[in-house]
N, CA, C and O atoms as a Tripos MOL2 file, in Angstrom:
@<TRIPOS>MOLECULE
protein
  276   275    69     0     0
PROTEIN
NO_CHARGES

@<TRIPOS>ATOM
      1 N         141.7660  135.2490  109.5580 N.3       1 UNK1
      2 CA        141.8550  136.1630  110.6910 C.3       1 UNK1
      3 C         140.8430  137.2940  110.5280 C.2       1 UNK1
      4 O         141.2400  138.4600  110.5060 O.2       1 UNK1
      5 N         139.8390  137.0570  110.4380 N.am      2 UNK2
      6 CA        138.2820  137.7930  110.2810 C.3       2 UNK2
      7 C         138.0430  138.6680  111.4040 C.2       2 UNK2
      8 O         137.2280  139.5900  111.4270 O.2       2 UNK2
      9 N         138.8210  138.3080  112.3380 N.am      3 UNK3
     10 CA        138.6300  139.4400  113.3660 C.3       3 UNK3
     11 C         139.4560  140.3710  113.7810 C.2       3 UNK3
     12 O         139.1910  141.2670  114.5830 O.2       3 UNK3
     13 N         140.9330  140.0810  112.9930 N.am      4 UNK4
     14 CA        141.9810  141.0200  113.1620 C.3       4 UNK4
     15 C         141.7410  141.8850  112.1090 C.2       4 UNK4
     16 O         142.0640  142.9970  112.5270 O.2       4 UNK4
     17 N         141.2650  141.9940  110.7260 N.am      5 UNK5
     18 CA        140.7270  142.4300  109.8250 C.3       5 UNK5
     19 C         139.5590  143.7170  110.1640 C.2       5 UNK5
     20 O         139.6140  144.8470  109.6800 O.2       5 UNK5
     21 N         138.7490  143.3220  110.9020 N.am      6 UNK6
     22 CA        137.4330  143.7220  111.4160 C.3       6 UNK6
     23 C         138.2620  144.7270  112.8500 C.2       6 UNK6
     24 O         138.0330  145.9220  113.0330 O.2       6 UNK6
     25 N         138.9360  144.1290  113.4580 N.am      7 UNK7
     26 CA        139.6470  144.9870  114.6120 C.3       7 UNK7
     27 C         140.1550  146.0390  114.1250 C.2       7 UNK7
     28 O         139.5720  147.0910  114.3880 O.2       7 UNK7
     29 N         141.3180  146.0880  113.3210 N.am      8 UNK8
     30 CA        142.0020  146.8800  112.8170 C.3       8 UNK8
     31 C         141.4250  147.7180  112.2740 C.2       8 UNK8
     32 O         141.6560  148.8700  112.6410 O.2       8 UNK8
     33 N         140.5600  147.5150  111.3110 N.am      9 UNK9
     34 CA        139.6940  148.8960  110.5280 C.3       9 UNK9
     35 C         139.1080  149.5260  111.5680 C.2       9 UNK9
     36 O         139.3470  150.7170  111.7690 O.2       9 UNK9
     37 N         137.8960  148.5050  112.7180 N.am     10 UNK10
     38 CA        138.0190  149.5120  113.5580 C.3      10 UNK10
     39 C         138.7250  150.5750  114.4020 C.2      10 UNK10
     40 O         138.1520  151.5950  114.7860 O.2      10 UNK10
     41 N         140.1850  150.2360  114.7090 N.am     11 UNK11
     42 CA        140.9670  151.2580  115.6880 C.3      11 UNK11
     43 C         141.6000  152.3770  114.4600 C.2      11 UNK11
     44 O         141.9610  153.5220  114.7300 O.2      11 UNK11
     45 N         141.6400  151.7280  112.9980 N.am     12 UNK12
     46 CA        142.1660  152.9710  112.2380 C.3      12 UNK12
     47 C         140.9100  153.5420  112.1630 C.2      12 UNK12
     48 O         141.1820  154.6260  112.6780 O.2      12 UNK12
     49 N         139.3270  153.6280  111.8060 N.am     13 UNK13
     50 CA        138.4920  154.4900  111.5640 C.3      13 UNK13
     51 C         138.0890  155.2830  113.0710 C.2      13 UNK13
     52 O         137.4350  156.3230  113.1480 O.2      13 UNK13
     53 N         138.7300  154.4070  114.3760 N.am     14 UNK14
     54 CA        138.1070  155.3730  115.6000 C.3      14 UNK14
     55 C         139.5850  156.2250  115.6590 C.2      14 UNK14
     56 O         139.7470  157.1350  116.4710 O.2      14 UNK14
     57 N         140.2810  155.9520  115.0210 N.am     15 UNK15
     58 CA        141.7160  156.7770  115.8110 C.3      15 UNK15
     59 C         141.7910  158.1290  114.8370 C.2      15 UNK15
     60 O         141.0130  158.5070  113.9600 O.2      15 UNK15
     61 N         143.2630  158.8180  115.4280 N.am     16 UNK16
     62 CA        143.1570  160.1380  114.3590 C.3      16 UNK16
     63 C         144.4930  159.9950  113.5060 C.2      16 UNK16
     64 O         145.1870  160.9320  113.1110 O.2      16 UNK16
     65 N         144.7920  158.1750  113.2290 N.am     17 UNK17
     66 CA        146.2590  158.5100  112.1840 C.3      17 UNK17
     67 C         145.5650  157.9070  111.0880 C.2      17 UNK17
     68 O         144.9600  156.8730  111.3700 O.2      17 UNK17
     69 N         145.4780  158.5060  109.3130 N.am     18 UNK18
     70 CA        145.0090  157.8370  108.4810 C.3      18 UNK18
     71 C         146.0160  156.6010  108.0910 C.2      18 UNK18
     72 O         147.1230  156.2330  108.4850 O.2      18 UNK18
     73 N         145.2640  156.2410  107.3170 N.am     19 UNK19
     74 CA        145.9400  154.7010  106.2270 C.3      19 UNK19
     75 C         147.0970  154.8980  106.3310 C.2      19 UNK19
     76 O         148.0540  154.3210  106.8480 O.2      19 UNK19
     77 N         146.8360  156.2430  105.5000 N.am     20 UNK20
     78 CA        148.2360  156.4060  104.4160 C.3      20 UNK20
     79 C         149.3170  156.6900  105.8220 C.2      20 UNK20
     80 O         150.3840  156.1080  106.0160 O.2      20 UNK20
     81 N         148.8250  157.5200  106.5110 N.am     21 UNK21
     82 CA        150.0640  157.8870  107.9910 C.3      21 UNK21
     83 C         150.6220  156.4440  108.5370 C.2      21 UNK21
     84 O         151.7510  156.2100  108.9680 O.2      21 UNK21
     85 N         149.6340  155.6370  108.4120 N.am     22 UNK22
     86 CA        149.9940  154.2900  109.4310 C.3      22 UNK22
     87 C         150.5230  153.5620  108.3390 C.2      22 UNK22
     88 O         151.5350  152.9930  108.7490 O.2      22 UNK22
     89 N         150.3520  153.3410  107.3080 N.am     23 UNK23
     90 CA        151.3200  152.6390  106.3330 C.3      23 UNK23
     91 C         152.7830  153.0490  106.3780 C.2      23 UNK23
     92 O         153.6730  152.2040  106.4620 O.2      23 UNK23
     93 N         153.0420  154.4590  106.3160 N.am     24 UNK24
     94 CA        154.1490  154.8950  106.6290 C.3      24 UNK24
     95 C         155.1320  154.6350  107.5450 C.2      24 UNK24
     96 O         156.3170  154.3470  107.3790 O.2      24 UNK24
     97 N         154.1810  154.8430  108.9740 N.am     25 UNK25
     98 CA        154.8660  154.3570  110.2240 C.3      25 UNK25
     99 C         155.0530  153.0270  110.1900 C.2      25 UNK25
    100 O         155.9670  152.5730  110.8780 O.2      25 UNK25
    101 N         154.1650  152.0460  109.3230 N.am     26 UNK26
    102 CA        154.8330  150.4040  109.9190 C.3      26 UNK26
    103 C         155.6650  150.1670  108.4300 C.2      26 UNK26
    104 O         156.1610  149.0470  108.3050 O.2      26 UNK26
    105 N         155.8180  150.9390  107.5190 N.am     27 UNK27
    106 CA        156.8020  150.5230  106.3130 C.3      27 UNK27
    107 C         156.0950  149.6890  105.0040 C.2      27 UNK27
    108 O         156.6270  148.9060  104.2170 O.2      27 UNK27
    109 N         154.8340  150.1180  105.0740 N.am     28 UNK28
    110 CA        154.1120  149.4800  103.9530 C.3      28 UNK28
    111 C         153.4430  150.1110  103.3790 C.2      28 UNK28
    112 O         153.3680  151.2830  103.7490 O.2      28 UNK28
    113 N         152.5400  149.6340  102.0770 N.am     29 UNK29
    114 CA        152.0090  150.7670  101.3670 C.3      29 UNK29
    115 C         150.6180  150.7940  102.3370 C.2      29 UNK29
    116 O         150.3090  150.1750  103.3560 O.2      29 UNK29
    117 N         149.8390  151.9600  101.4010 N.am     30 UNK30
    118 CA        148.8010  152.2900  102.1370 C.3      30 UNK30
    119 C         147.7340  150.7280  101.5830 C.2      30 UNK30
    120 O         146.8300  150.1690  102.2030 O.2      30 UNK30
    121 N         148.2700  150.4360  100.3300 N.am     31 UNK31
    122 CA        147.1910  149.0300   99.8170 C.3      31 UNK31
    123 C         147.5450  147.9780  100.5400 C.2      31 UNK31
    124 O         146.6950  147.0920  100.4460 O.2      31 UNK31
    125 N         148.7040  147.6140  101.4230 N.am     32 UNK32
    126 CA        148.5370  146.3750  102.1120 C.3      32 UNK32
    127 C         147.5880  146.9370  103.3110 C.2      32 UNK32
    128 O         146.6840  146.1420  103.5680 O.2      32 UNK32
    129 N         147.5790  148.1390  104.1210 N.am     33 UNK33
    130 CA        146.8460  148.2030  105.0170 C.3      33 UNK33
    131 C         145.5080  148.1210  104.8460 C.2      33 UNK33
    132 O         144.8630  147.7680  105.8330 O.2      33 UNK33
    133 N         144.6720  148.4610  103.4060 N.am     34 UNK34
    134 CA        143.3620  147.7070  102.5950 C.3      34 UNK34
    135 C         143.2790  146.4670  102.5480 C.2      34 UNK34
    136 O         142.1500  146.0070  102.3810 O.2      34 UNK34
    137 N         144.2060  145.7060  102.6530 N.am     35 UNK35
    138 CA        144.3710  143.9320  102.4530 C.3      35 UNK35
    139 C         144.1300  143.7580  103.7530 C.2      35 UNK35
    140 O         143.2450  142.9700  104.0850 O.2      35 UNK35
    141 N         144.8920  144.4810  104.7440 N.am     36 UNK36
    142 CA        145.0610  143.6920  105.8880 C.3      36 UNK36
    143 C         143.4770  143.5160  106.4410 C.2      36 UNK36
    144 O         142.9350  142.4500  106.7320 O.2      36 UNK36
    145 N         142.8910  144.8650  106.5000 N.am     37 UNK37
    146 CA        141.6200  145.6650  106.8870 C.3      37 UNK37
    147 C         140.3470  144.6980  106.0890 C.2      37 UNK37
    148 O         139.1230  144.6930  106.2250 O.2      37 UNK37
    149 N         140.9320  144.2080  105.5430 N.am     38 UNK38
    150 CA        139.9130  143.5330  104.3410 C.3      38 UNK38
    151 C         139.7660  142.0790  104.5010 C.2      38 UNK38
    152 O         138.7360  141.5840  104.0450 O.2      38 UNK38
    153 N         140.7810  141.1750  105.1760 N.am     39 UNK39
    154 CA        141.0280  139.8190  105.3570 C.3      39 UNK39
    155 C         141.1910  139.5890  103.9170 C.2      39 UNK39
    156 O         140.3800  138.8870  103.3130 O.2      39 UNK39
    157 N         142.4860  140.3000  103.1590 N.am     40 UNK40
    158 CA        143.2650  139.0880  102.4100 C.3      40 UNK40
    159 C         144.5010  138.7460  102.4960 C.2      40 UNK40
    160 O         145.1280  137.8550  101.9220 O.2      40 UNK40
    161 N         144.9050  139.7630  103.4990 N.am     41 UNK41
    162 CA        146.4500  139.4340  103.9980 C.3      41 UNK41
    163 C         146.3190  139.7400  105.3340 C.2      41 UNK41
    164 O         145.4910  140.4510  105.9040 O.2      41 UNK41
    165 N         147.5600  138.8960  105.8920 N.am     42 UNK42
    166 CA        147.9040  139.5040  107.2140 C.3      42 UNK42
    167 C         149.3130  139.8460  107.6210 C.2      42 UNK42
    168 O         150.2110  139.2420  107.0340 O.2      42 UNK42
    169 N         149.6200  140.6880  108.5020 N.am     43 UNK43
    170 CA        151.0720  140.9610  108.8330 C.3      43 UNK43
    171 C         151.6680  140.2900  109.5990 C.2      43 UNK43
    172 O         151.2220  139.7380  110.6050 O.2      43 UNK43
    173 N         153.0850  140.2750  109.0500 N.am     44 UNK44
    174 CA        153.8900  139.7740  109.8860 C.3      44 UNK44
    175 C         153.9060  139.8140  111.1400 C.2      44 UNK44
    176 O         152.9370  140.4290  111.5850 O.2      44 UNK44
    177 N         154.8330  139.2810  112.1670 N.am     45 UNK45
    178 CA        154.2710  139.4640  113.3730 C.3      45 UNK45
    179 C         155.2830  140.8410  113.8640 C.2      45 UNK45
    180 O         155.1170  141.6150  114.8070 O.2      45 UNK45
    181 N         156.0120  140.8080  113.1690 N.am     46 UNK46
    182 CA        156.9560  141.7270  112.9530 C.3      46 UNK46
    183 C         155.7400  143.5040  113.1140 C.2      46 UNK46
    184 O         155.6660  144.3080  114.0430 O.2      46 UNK46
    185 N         155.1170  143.4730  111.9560 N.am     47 UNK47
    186 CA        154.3020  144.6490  111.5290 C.3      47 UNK47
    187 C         152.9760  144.5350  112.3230 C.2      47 UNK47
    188 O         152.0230  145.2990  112.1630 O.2      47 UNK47
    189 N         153.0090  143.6960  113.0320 N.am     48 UNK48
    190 CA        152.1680  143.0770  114.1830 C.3      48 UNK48
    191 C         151.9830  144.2890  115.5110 C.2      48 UNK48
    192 O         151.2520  145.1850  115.9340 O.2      48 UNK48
    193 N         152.9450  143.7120  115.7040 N.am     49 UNK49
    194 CA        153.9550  144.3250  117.4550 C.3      49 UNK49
    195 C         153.7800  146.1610  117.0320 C.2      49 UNK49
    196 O         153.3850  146.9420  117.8990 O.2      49 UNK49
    197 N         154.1150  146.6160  115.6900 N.am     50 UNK50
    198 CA        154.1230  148.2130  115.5050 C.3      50 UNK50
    199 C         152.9590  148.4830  115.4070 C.2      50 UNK50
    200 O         152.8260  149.7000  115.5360 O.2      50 UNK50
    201 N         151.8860  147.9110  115.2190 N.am     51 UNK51
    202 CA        150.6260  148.4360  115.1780 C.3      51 UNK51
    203 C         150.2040  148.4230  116.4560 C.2      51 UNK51
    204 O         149.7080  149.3790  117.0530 O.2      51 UNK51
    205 N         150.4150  147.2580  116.9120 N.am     52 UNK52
    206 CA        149.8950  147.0220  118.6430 C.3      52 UNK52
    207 C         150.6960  148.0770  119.6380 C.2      52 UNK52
    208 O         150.1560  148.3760  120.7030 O.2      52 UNK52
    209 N         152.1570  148.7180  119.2450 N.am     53 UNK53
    210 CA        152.8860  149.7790  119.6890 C.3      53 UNK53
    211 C         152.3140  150.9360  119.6820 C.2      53 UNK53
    212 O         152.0480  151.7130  120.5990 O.2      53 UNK53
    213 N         152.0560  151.0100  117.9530 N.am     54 UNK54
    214 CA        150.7580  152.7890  117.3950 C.3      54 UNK54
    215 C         149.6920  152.8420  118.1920 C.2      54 UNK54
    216 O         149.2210  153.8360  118.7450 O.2      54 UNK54
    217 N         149.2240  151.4170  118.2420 N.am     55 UNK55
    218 CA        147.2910  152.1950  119.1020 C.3      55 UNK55
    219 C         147.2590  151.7720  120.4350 C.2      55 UNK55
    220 O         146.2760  151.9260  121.1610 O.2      55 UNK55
    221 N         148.3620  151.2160  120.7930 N.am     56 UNK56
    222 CA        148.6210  150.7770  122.6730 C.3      56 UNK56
    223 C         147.5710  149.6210  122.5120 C.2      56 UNK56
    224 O         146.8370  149.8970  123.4610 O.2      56 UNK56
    225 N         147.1360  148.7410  122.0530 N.am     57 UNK57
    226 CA        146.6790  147.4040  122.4750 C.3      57 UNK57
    227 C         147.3280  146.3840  122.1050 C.2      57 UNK57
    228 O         148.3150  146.2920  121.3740 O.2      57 UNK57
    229 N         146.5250  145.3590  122.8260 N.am     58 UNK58
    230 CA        146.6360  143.8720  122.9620 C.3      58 UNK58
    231 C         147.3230  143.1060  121.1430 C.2      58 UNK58
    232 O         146.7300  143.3510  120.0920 O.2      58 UNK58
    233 N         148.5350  142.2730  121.2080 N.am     59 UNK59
    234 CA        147.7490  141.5890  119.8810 C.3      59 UNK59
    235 C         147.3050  140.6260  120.4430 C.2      59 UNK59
    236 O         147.6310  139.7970  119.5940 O.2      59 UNK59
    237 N         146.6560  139.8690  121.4500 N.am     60 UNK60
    238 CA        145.4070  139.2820  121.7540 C.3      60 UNK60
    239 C         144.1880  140.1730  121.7330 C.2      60 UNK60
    240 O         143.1440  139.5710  121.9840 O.2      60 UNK60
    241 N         144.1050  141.1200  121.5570 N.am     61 UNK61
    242 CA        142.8790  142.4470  121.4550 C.3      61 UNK61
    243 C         142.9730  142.0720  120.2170 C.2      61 UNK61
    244 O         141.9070  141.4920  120.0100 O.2      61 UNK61
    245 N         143.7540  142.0360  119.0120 N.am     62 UNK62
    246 CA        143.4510  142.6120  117.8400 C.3      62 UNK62
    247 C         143.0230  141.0700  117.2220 C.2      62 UNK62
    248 O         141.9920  140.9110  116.5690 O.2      62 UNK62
    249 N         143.9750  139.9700  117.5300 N.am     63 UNK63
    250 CA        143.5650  138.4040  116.9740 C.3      63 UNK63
    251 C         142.1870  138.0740  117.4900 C.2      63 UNK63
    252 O         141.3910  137.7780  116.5980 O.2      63 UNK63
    253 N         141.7430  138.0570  118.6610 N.am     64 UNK64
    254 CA        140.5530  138.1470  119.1120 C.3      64 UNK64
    255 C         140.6000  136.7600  119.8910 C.2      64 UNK64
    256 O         139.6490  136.0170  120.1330 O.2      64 UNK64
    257 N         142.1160  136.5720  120.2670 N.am     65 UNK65
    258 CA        142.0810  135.8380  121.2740 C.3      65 UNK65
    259 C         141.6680  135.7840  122.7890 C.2      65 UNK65
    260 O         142.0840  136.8190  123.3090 O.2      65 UNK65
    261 N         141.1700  135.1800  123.4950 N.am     66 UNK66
    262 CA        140.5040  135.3600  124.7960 C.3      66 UNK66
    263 C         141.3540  135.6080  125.4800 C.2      66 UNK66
    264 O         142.5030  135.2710  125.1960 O.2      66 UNK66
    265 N         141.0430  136.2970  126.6310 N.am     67 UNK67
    266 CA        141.8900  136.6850  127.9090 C.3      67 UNK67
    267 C         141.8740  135.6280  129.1300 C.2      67 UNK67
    268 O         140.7690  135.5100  129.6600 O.2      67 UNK67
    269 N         142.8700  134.8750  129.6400 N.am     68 UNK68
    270 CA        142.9790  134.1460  130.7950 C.3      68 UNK68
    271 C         143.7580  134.6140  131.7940 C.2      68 UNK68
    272 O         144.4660  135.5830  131.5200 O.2      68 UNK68
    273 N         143.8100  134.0900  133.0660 N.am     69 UNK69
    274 CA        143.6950  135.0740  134.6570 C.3      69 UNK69
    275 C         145.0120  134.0180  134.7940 C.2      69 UNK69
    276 O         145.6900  134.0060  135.8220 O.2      69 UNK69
@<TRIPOS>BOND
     1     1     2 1
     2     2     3 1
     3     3     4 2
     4     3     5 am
     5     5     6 1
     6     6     7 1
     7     7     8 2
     8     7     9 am
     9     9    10 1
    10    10    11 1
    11    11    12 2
    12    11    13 am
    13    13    14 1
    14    14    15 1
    15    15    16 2
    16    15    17 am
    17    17    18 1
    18    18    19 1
    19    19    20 2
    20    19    21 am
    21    21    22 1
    22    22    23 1
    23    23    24 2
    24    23    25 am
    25    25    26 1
    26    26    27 1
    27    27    28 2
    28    27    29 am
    29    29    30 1
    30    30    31 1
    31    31    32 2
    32    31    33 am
    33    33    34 1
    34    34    35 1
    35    35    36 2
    36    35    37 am
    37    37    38 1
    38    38    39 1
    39    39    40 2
    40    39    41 am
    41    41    42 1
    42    42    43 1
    43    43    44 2
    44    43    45 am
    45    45    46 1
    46    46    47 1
    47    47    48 2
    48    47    49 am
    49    49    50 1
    50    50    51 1
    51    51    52 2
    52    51    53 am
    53    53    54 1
    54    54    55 1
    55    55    56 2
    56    55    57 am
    57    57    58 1
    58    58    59 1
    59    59    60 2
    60    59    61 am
    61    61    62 1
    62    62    63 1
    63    63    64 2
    64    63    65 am
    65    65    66 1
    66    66    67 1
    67    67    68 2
    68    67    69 am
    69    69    70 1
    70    70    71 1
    71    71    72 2
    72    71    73 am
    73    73    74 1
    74    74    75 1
    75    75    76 2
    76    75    77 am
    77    77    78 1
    78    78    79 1
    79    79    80 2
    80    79    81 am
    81    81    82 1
    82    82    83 1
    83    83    84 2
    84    83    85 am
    85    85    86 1
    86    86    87 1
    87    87    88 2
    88    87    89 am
    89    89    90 1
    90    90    91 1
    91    91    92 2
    92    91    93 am
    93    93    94 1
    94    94    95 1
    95    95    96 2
    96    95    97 am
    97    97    98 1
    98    98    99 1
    99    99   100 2
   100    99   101 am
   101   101   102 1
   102   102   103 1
   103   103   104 2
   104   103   105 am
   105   105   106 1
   106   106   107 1
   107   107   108 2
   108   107   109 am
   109   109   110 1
   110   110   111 1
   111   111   112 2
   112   111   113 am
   113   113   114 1
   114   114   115 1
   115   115   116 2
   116   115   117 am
   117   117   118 1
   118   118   119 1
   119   119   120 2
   120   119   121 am
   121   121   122 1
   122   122   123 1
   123   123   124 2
   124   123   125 am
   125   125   126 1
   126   126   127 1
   127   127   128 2
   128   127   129 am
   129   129   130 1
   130   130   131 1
   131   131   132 2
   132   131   133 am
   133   133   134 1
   134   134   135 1
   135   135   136 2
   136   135   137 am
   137   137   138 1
   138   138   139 1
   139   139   140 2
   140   139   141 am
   141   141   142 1
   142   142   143 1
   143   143   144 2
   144   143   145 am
   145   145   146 1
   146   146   147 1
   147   147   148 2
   148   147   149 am
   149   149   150 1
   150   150   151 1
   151   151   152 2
   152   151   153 am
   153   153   154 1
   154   154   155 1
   155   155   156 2
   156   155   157 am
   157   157   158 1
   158   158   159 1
   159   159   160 2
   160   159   161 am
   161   161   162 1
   162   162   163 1
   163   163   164 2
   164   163   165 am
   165   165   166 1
   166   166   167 1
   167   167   168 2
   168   167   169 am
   169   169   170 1
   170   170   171 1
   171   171   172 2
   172   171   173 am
   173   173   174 1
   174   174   175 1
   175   175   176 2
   176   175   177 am
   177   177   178 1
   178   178   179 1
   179   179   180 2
   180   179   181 am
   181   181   182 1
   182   182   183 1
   183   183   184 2
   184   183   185 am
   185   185   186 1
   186   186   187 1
   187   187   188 2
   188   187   189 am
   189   189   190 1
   190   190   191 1
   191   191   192 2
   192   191   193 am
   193   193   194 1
   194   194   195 1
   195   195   196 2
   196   195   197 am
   197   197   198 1
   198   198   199 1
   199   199   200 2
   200   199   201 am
   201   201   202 1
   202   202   203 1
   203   203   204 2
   204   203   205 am
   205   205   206 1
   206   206   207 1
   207   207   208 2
   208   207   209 am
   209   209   210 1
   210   210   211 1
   211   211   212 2
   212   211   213 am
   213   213   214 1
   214   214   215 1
   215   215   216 2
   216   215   217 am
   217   217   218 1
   218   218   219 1
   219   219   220 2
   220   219   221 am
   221   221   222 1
   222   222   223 1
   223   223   224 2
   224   223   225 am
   225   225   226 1
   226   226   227 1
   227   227   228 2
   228   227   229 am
   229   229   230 1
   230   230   231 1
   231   231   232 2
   232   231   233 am
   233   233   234 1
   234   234   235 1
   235   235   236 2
   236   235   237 am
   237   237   238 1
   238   238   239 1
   239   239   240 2
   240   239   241 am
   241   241   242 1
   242   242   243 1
   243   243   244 2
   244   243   245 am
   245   245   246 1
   246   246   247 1
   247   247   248 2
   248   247   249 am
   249   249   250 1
   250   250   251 1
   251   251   252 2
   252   251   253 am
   253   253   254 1
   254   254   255 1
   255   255   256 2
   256   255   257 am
   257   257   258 1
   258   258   259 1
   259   259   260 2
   260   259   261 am
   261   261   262 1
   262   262   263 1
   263   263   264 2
   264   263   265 am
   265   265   266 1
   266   266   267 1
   267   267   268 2
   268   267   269 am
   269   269   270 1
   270   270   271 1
   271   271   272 2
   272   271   273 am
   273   273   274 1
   274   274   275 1
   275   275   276 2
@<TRIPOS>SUBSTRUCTURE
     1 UNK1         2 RESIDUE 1 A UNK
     2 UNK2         6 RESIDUE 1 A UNK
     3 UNK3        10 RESIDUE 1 A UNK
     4 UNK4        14 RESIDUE 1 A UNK
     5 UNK5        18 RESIDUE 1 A UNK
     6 UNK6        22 RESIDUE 1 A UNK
     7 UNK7        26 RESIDUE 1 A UNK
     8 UNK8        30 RESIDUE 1 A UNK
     9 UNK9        34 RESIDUE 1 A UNK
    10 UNK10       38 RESIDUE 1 A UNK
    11 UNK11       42 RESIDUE 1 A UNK
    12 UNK12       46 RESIDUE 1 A UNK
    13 UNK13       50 RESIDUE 1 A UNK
    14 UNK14       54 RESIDUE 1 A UNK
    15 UNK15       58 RESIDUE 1 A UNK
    16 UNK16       62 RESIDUE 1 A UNK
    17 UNK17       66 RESIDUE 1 A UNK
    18 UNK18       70 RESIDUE 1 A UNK
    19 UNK19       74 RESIDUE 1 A UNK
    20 UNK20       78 RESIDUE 1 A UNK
    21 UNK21       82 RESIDUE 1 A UNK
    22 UNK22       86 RESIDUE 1 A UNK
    23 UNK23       90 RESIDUE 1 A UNK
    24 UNK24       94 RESIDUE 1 A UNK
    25 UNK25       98 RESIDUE 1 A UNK
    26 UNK26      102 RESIDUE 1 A UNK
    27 UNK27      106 RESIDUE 1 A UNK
    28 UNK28      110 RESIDUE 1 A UNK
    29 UNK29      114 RESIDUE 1 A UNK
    30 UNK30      118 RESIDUE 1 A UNK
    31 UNK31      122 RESIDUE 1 A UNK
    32 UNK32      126 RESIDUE 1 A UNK
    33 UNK33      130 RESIDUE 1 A UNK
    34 UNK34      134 RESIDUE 1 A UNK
    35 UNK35      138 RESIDUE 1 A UNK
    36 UNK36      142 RESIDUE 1 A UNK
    37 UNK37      146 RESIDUE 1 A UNK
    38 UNK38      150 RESIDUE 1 A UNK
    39 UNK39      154 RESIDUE 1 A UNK
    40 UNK40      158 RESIDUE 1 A UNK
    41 UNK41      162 RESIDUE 1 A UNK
    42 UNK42      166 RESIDUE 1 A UNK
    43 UNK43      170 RESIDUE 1 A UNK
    44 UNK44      174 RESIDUE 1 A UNK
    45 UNK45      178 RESIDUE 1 A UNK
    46 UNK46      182 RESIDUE 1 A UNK
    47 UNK47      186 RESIDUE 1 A UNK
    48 UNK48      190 RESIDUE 1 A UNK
    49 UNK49      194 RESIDUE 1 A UNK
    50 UNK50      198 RESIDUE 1 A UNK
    51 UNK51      202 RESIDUE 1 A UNK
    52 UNK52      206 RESIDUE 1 A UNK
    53 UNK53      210 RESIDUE 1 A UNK
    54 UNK54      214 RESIDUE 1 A UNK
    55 UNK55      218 RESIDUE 1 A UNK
    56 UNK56      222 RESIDUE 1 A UNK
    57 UNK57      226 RESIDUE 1 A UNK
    58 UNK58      230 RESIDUE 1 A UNK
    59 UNK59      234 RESIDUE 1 A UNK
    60 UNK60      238 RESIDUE 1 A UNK
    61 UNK61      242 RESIDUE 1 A UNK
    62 UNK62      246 RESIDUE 1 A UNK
    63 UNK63      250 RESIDUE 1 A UNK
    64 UNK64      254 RESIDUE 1 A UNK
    65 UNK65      258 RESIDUE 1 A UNK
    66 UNK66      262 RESIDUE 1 A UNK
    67 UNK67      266 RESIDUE 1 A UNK
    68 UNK68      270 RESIDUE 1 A UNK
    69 UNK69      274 RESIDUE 1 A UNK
């Protein structure tokens, strides 16, 4: 998931909550959010949905799945 990896670092480095704040809010340490950000782990879909809740997007925005009409 190379692009949820690549997504995510981007909306945490454009946004104004750090690591460590957003680890907090979804219940993990600040080093899984380095894993996630990094493509060696990914979250549940569970810890999914709270991130996509924190920055108001898509998780088709963040998987980098296409949009259909």
């Amino acid at each position: 998931m190379e692009h949820f990896a690549k997504r995510l670092n981007d909306i945490i480095e454009d946004g104004d909550i750090t690591r460590k704040d957003l680890a907090k809010k979804i219940g993990v340490t600040p080093r899984q959010i380095t894993r996630w950000t990094s493509d060696e782990a990914e979250p549940t879909i569970e810890k999914l949905k709270v991130i996509c809740e924190i920055y108001h997007v898509s998780a088709d925005d963040l998987l980098g799945l296409p949009y259909y009409k």
